[in-house]
C-alpha positions as CSV (number, residue, x, y, z in Angstrom):
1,X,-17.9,-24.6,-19.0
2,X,-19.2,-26.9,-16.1
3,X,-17.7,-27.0,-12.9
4,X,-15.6,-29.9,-11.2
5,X,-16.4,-29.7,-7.3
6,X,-14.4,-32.0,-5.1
7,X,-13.8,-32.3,-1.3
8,X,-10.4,-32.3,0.2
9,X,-9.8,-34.6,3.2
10,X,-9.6,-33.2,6.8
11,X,-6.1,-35.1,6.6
12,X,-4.9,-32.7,4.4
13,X,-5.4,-30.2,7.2
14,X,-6.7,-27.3,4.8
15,X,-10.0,-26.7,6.9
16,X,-10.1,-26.4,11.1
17,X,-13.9,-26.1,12.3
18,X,-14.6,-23.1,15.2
19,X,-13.2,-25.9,18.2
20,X,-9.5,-26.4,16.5
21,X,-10.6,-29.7,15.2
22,X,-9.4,-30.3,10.9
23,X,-12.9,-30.7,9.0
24,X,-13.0,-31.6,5.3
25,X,-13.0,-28.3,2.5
26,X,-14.9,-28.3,0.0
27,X,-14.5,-26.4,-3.7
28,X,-14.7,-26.2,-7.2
29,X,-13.1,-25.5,-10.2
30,X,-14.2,-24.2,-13.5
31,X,-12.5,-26.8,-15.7
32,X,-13.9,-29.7,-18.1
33,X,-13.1,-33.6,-17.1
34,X,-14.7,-35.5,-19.2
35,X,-12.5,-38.7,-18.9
36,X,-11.4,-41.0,-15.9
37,X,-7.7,-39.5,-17.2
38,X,-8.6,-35.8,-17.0
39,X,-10.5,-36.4,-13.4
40,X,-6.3,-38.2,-12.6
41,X,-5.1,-35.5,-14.1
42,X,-6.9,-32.5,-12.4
43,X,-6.2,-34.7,-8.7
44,X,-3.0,-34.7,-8.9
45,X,-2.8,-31.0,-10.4
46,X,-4.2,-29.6,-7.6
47,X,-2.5,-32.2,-5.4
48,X,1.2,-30.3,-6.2
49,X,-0.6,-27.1,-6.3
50,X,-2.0,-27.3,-2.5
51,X,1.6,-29.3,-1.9
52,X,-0.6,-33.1,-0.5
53,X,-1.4,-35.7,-1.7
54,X,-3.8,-36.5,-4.2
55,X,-5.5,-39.0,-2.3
56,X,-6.9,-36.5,0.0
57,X,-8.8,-35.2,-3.3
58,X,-12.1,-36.6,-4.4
59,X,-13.8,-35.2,-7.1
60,X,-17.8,-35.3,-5.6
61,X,-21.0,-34.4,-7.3
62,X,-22.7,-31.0,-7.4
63,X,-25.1,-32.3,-4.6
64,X,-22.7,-33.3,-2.0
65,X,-20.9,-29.9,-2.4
66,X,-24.2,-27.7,-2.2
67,X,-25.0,-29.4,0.9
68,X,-21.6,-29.1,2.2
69,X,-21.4,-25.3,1.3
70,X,-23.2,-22.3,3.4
71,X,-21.9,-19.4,1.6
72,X,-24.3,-17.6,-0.1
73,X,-21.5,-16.0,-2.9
74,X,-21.0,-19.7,-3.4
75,X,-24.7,-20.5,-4.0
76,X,-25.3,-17.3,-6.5
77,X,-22.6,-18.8,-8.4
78,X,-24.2,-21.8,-8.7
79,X,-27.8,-20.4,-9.6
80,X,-25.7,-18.8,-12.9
81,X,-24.5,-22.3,-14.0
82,X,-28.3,-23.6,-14.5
């Protein structure tokens, strides 16, 4: 099953950089969105599950997310999924 990665919005306040300062956070999920209605539907999921709003979700491509991710746990994962 493919991964969904998606960015969540320094307003959300998840992520703080090494000077205090909120940065965007980036993840991913292992769940299938085929449809504009299951992309709404995973947003707002995790919306209530992180307790913001959806709007500080945006489902991104898997490009954006490897160059926005350093961790090299992250990046073995990845290397399985091709």
């Amino acid at each position: 099953m493919p991964y969904v990665y998606f960015k969540v919005s320094e307003q959300a306040k998840w992520g703080v950089d090494e000077n205090g300062n909120y940065v965007p956070v980036y993840s991913k999920i292992n769940q299938s969105v085929d449809t504009p209605e299951k992309v709404e539907a995973l947003r707002v999921l995790l919306a209530n599950v992180m307790r913001i709003k959806k709007e500080y979700i945006t489902v991104i491509d898997r490009e954006e997310y490897m160059q926005n991710v350093d961790d090299d746990e992250d990046l073995r994962d990845e290397e399985c999924d091709e």
